[in-house]
mmCIF file as gemmi writes it, N, C-alpha and C atoms, coordinates in Angstrom:
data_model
loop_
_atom_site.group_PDB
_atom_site.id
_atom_site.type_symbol
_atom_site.label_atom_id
_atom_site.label_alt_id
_atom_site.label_comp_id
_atom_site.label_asym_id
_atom_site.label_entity_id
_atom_site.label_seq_id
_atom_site.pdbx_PDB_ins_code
_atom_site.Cartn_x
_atom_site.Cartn_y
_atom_site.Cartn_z
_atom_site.occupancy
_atom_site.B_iso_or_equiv
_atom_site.pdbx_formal_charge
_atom_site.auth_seq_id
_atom_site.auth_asym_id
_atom_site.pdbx_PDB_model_num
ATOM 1 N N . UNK Axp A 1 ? 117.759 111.698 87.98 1 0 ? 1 A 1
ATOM 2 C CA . UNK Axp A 1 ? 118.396 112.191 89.177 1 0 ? 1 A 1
ATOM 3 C C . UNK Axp A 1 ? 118.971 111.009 89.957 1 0 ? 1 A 1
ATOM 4 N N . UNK Axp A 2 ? 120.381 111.11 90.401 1 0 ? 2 A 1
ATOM 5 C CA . UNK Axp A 2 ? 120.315 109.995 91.327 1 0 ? 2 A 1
ATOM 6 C C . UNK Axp A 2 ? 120.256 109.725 92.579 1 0 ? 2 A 1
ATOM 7 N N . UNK Axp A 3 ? 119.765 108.634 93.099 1 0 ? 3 A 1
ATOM 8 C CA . UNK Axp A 3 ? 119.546 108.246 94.247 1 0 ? 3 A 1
ATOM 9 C C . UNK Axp A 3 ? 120.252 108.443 95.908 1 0 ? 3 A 1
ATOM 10 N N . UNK Axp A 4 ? 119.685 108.651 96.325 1 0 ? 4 A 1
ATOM 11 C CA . UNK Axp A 4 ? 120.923 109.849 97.411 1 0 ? 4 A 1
ATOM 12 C C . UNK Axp A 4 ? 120.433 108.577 98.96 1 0 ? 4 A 1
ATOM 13 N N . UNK Axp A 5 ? 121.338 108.037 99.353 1 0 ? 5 A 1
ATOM 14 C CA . UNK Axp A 5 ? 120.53 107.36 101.014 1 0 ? 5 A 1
ATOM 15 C C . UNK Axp A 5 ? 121.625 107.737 101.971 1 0 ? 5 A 1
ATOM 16 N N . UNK Axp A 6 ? 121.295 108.451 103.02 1 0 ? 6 A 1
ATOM 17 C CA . UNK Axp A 6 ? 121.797 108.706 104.383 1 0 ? 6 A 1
ATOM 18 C C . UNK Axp A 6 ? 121.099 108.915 105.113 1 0 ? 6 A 1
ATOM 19 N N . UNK Axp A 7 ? 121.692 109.604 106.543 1 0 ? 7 A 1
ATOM 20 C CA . UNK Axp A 7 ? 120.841 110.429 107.529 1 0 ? 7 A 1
ATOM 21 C C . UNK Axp A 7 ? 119.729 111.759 106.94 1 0 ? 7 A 1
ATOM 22 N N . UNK Axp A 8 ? 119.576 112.257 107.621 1 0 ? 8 A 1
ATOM 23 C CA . UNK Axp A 8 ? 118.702 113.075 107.153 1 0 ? 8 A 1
ATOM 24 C C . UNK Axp A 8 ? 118.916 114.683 107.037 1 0 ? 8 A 1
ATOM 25 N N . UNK Axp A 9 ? 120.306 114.476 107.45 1 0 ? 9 A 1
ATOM 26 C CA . UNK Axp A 9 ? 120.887 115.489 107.357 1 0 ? 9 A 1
ATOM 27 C C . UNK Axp A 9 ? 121.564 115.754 105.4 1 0 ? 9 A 1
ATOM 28 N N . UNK Axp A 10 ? 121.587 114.894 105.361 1 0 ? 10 A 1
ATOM 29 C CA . UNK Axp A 10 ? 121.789 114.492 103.565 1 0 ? 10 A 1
ATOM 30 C C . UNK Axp A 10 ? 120.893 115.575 102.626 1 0 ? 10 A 1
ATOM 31 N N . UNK Axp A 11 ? 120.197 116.101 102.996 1 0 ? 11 A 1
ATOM 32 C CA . UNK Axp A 11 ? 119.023 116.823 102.61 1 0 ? 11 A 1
ATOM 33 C C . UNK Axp A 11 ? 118.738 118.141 102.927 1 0 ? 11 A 1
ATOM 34 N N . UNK Axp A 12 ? 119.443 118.639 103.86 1 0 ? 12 A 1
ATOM 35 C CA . UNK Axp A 12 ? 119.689 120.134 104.088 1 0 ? 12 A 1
ATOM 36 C C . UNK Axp A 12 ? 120.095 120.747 102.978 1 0 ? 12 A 1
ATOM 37 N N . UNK Axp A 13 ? 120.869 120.684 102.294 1 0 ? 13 A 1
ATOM 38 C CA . UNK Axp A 13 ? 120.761 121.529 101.318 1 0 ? 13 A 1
ATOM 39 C C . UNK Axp A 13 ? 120.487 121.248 99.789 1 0 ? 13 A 1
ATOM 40 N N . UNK Axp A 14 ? 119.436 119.862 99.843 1 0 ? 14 A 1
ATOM 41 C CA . UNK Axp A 14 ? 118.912 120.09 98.422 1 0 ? 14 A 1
ATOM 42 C C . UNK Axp A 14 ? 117.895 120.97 98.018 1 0 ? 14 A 1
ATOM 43 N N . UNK Axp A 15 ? 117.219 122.118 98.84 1 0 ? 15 A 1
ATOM 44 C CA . UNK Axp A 15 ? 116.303 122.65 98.076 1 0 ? 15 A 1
ATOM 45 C C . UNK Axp A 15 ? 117.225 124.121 97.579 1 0 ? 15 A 1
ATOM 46 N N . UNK Axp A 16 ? 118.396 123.875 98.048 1 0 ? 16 A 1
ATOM 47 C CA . UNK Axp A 16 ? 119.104 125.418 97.438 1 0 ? 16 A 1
ATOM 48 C C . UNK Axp A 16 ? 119.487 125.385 95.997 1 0 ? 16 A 1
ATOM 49 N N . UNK Axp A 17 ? 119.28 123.896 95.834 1 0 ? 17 A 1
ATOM 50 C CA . UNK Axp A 17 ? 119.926 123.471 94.534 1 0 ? 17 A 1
ATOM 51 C C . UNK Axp A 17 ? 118.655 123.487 93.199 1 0 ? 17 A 1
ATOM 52 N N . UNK Axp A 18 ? 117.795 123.563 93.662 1 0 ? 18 A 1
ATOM 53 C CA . UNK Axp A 18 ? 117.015 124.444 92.743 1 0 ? 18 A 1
ATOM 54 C C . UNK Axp A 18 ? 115.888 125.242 93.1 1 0 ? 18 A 1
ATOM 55 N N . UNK Axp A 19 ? 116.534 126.325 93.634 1 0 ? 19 A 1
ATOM 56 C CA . UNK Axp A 19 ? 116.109 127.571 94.126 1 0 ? 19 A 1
ATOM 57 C C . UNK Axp A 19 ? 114.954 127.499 94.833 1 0 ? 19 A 1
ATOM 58 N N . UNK Axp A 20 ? 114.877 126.401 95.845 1 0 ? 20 A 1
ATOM 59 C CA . UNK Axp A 20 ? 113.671 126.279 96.605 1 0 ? 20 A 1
ATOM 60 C C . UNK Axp A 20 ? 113.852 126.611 97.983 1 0 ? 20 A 1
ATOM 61 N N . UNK Axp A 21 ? 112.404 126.826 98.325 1 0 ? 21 A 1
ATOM 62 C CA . UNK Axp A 21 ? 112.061 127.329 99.918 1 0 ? 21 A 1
ATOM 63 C C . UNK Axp A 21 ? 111.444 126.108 101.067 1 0 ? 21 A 1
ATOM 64 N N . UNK Axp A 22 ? 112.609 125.239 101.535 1 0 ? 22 A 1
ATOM 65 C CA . UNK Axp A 22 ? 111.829 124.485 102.506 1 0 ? 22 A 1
ATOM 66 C C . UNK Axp A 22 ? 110.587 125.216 103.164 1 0 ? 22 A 1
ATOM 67 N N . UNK Axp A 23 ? 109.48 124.403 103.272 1 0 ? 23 A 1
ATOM 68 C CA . UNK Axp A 23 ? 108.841 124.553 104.06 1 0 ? 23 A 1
ATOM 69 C C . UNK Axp A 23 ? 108.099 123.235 104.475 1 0 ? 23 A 1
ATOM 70 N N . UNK Axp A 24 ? 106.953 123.63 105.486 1 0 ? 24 A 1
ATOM 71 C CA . UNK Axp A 24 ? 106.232 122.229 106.035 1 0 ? 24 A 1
ATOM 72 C C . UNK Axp A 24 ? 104.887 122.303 106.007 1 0 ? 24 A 1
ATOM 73 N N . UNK Axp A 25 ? 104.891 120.948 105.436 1 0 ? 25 A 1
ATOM 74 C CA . UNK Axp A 25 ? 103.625 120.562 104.198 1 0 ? 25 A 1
ATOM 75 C C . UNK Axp A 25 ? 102.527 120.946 105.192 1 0 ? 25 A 1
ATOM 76 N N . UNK Axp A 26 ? 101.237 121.302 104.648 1 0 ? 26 A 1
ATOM 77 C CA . UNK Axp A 26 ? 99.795 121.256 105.28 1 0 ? 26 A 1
ATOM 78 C C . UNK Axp A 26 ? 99.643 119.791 105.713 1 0 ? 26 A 1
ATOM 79 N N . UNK Axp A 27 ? 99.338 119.345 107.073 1 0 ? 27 A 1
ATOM 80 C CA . UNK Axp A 27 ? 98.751 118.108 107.02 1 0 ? 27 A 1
ATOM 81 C C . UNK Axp A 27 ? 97.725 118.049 108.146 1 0 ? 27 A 1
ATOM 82 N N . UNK Axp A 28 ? 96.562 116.874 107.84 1 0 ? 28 A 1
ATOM 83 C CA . UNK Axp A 28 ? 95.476 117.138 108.705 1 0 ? 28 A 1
ATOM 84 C C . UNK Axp A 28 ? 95.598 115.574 109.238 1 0 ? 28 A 1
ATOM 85 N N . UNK Axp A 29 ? 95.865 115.138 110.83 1 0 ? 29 A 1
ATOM 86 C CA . UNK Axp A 29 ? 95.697 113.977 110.833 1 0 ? 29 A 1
ATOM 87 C C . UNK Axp A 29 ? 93.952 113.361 110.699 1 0 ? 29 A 1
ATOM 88 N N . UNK Axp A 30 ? 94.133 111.755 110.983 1 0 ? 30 A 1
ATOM 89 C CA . UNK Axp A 30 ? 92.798 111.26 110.378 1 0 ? 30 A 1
ATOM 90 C C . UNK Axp A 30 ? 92.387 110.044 111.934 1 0 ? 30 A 1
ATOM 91 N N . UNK Axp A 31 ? 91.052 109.787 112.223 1 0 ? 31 A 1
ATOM 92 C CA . UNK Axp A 31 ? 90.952 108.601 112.859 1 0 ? 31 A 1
ATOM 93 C C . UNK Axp A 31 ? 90.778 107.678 112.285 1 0 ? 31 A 1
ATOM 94 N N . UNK Axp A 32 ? 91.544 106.237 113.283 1 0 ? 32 A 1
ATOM 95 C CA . UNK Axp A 32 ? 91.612 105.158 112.936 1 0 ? 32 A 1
ATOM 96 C C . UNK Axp A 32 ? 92.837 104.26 113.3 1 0 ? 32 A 1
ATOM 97 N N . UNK Axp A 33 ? 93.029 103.391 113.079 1 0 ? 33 A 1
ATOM 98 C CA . UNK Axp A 33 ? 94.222 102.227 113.326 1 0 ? 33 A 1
ATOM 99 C C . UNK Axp A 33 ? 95.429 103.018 112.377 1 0 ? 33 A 1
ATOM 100 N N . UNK Axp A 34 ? 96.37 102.882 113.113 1 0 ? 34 A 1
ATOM 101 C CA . UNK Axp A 34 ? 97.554 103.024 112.679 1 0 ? 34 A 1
ATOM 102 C C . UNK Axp A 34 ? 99.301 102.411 112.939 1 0 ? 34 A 1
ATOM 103 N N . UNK Axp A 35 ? 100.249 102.668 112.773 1 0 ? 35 A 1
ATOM 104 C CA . UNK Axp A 35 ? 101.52 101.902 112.718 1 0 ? 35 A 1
ATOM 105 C C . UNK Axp A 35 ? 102.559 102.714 112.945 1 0 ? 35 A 1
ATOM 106 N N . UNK Axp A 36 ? 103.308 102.621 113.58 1 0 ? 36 A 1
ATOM 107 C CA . UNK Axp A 36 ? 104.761 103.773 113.18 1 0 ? 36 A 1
ATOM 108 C C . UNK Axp A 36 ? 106.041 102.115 112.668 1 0 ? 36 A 1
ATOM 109 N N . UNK Axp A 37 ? 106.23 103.008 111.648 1 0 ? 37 A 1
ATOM 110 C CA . UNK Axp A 37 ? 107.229 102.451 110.923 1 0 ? 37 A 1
ATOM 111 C C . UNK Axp A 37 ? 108.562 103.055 111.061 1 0 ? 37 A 1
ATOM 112 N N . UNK Axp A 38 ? 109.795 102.399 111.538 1 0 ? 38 A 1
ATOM 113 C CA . UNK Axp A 38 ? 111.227 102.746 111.412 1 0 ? 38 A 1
ATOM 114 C C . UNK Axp A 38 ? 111.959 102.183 110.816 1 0 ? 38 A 1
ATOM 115 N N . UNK Axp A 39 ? 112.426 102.717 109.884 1 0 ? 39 A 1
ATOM 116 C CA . UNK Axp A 39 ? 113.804 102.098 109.046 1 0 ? 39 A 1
ATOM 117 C C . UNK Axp A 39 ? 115.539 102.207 109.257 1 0 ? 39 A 1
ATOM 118 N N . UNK Axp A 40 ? 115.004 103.437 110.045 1 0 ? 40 A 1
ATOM 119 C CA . UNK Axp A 40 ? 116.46 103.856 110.27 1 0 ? 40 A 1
ATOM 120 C C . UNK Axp A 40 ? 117.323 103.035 111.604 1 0 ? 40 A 1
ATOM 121 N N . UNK Axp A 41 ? 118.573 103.181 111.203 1 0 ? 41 A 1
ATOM 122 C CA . UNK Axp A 41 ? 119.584 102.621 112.342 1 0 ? 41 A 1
ATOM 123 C C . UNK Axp A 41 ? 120.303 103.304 113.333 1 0 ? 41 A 1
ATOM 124 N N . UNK Axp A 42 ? 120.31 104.51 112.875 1 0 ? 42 A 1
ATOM 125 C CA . UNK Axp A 42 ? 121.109 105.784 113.7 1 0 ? 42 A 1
ATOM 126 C C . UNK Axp A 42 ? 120.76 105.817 115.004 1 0 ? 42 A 1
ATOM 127 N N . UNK Axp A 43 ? 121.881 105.906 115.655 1 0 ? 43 A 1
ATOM 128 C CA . UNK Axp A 43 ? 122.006 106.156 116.995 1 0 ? 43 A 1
ATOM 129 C C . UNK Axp A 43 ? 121.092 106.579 118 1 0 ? 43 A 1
ATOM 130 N N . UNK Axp A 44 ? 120.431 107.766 117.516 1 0 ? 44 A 1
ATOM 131 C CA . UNK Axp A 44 ? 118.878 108.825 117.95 1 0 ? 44 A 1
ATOM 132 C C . UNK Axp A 44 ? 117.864 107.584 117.842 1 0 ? 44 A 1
ATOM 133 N N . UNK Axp A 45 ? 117.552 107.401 116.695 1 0 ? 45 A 1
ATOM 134 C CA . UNK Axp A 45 ? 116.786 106.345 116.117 1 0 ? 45 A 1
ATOM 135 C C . UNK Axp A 45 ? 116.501 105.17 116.845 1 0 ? 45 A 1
ATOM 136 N N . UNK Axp A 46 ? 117.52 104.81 117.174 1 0 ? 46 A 1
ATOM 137 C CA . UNK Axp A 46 ? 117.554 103.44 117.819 1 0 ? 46 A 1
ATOM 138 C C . UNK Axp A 46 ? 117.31 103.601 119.168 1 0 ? 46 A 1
ATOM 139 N N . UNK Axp A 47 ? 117.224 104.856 119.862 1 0 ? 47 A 1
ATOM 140 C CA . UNK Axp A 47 ? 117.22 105.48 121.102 1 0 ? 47 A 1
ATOM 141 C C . UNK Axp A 47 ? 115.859 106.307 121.395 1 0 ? 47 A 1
ATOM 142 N N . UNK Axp A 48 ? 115.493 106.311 120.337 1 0 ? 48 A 1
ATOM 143 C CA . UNK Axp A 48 ? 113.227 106.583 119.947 1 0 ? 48 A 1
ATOM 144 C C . UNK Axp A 48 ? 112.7 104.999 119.733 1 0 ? 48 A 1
ATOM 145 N N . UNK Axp A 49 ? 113.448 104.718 118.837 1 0 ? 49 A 1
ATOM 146 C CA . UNK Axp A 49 ? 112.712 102.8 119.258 1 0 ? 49 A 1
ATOM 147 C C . UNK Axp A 49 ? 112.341 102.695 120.486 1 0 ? 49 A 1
ATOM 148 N N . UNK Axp A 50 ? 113.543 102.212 121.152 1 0 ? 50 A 1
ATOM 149 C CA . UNK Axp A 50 ? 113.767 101.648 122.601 1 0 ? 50 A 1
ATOM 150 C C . UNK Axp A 50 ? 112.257 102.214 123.273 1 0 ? 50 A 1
ATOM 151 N N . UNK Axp A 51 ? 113.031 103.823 123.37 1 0 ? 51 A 1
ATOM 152 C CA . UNK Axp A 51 ? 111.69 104.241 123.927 1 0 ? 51 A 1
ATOM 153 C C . UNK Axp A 51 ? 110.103 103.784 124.165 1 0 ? 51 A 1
ATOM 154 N N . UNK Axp A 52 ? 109.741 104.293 122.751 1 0 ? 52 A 1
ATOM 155 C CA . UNK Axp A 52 ? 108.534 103.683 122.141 1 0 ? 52 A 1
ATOM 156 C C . UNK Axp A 52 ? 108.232 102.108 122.752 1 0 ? 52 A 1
ATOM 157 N N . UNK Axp A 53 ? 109.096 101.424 122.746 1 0 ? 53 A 1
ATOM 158 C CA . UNK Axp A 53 ? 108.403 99.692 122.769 1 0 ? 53 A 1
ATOM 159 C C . UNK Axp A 53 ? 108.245 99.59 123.847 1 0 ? 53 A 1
ATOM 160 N N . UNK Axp A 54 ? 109.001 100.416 125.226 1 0 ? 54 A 1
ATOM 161 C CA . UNK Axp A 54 ? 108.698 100.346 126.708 1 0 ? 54 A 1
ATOM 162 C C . UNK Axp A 54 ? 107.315 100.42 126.293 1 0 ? 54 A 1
ATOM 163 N N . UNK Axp A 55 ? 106.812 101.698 125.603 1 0 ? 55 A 1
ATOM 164 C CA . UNK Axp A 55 ? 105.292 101.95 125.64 1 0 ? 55 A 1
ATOM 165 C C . UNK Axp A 55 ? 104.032 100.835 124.787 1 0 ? 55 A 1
ATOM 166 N N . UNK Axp A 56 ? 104.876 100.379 124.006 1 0 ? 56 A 1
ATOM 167 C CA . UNK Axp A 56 ? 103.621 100.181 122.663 1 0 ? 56 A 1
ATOM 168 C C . UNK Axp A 56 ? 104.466 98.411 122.181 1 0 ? 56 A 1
ATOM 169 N N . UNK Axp A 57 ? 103.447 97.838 121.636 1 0 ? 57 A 1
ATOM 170 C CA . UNK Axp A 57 ? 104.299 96.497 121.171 1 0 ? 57 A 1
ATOM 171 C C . UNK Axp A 57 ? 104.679 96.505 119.978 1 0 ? 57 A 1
ATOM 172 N N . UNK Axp A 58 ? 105.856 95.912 119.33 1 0 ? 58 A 1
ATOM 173 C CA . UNK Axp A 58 ? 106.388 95.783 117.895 1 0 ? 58 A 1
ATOM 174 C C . UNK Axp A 58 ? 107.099 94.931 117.489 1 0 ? 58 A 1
ATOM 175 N N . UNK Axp A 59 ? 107.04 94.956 116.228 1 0 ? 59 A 1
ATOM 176 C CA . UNK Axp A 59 ? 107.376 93.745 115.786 1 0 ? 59 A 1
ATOM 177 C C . UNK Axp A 59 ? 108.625 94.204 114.587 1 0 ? 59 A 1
ATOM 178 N N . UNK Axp A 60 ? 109.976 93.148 114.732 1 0 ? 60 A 1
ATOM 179 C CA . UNK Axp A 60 ? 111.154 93.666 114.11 1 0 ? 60 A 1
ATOM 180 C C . UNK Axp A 60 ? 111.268 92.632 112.618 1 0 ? 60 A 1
ATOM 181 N N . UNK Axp A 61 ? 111.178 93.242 111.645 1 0 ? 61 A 1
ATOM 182 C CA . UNK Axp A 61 ? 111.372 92.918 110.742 1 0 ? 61 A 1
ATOM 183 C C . UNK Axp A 61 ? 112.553 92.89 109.87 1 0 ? 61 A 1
ATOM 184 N N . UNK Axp A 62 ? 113.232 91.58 110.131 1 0 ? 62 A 1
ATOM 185 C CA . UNK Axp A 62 ? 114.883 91.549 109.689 1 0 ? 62 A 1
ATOM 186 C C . UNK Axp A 62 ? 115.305 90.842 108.352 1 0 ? 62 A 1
ATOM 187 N N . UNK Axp A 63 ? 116.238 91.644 107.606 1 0 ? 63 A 1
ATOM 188 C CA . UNK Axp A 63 ? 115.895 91.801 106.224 1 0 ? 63 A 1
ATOM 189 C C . UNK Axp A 63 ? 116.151 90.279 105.75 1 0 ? 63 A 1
ATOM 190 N N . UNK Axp A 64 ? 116.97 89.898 106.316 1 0 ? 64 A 1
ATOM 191 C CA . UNK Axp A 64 ? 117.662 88.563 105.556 1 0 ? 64 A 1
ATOM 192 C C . UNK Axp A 64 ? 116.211 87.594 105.298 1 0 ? 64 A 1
ATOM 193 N N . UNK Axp A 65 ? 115.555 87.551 106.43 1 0 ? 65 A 1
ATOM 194 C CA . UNK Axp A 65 ? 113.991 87.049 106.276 1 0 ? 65 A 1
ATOM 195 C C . UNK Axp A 65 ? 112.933 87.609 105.557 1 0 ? 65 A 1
ATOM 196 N N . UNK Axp A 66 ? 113.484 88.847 105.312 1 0 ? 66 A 1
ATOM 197 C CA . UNK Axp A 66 ? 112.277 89.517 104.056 1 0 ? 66 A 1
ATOM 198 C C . UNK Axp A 66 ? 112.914 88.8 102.762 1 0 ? 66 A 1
ATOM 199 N N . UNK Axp A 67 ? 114.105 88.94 102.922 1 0 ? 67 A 1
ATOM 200 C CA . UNK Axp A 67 ? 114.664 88.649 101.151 1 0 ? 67 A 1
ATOM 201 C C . UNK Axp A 67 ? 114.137 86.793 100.878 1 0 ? 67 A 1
ATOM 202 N N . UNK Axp A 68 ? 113.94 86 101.709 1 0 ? 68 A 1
ATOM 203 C CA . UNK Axp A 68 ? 114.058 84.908 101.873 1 0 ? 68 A 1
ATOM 204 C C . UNK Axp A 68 ? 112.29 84.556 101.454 1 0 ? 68 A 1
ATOM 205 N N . UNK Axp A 69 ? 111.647 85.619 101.628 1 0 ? 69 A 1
ATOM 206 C CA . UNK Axp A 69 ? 109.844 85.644 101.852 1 0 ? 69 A 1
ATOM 207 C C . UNK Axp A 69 ? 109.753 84.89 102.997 1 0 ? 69 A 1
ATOM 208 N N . UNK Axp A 70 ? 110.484 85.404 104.022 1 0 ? 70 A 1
ATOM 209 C CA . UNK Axp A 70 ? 110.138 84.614 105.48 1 0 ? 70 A 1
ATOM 210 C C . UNK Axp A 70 ? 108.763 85.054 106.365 1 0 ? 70 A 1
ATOM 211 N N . UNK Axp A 71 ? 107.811 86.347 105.34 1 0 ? 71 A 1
ATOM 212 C CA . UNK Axp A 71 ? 107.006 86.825 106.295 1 0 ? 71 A 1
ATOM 213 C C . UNK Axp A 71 ? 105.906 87.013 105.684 1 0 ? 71 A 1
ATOM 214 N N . UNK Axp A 72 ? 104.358 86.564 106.254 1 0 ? 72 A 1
ATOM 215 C CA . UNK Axp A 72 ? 103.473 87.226 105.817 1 0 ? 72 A 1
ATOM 216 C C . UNK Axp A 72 ? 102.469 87.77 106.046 1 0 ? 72 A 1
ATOM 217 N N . UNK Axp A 73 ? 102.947 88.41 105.298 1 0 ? 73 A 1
ATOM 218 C CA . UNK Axp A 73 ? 102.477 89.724 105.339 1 0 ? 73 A 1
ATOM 219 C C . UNK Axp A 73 ? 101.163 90.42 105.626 1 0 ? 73 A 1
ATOM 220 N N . UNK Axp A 74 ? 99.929 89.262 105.048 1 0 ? 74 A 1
ATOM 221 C CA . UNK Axp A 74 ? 98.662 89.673 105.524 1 0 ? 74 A 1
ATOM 222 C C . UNK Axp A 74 ? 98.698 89.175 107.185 1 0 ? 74 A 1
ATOM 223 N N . UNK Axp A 75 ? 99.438 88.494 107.478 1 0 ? 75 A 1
ATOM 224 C CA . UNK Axp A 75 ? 99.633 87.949 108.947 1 0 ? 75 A 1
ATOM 225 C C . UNK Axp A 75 ? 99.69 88.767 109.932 1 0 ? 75 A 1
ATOM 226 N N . UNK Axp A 76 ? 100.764 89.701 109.104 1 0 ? 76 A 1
ATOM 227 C CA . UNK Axp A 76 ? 101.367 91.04 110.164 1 0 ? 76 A 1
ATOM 228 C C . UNK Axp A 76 ? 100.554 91.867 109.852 1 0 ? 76 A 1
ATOM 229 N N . UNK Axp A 77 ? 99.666 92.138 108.865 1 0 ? 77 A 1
ATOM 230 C CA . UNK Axp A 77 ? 98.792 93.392 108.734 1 0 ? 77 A 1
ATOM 231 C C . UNK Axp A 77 ? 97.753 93.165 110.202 1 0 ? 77 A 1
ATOM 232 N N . UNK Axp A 78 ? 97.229 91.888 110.133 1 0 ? 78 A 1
ATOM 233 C CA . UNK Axp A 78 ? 96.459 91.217 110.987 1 0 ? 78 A 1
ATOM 234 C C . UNK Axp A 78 ? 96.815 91.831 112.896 1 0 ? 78 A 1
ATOM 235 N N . UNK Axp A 79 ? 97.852 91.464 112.686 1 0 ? 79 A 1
ATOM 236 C CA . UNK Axp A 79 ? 98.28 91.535 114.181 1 0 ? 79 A 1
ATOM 237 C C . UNK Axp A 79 ? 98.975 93.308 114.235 1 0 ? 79 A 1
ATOM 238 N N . UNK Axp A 80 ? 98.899 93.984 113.034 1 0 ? 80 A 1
ATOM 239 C CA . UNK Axp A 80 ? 98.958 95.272 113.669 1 0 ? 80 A 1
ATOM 240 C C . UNK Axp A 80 ? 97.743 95.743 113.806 1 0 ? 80 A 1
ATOM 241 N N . UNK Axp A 81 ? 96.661 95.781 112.999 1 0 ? 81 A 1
ATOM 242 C CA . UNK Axp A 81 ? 95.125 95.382 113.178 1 0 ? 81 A 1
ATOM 243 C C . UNK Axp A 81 ? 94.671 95.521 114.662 1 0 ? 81 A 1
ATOM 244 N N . UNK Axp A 82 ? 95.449 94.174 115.41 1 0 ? 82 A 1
ATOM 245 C CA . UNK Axp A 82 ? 94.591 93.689 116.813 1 0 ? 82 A 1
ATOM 246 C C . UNK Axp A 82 ? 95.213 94.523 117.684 1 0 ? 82 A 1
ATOM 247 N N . UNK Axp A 83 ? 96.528 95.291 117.712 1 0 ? 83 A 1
ATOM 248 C CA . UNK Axp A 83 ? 96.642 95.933 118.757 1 0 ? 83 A 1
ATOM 249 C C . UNK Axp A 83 ? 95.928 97.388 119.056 1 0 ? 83 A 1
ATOM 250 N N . UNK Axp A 84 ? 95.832 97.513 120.438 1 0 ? 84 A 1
ATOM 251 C CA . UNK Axp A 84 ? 95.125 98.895 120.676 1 0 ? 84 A 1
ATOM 252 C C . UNK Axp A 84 ? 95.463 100.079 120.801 1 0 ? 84 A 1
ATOM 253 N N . UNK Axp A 85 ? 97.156 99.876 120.315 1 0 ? 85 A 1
ATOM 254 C CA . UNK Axp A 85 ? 97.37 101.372 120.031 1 0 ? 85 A 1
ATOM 255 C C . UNK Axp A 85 ? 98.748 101.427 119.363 1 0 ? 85 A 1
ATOM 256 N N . UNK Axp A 86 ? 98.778 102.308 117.868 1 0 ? 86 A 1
ATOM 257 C CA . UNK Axp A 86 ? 99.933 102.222 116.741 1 0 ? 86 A 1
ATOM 258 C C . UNK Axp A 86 ? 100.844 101.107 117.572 1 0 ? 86 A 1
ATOM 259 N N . UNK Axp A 87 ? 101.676 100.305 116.868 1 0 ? 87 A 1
ATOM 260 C CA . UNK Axp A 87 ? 102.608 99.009 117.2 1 0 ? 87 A 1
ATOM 261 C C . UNK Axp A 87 ? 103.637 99.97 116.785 1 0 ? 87 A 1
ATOM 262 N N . UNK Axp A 88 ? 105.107 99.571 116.915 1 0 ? 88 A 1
ATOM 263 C CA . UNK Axp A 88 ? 106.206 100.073 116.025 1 0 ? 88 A 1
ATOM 264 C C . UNK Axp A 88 ? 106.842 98.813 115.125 1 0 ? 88 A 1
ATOM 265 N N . UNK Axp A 89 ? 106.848 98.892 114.325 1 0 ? 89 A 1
ATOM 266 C CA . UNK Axp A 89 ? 107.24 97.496 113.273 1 0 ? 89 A 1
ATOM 267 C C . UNK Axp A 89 ? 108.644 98.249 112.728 1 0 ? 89 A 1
């Protein structure tokens, strides 16, 4: 199958394409330390960041320095670890 990347609107109509019924998964959250992760760039997106970091601290991870191994990684596990409530990375 191939690889499909956009918004998320990209995805509205793949379950018609083989005769499927969106629906939304069972999920039970869990306690403990956690992270919110964003990848996206979109406009909304970037406008829930913002938000969020007024509230919570994070840390921006920019690619040219990933490709480079500019980061590590048990470092940042560390310091999402110490904060006291989900970071946004």
């Amino acid at each position: 199958m191939p690889l499909l990347s956009g918004g998320s609107g990209i995805a509205l109509g793949l379950p018609a394409n083989d005769n499927a019924t969106p629906a939304t998964p069972a999920w039970d959250g869990i306690q403990g330390p956690g992270v919110v992760i964003s990848g996206s760039c979109s406009r909304a997106t970037r406008t829930q960041v913002a938000t969020l970091l007024a509230q919570v601290a994070g840390f921006q991870i920019k690619a040219e320095t990933a490709v480079a191994g500019g980061y590590d990684v048990e470092a940042m596990a560390d310091w999402v670890l110490m904060q006291n409530t989900p970071p946004l990375v």
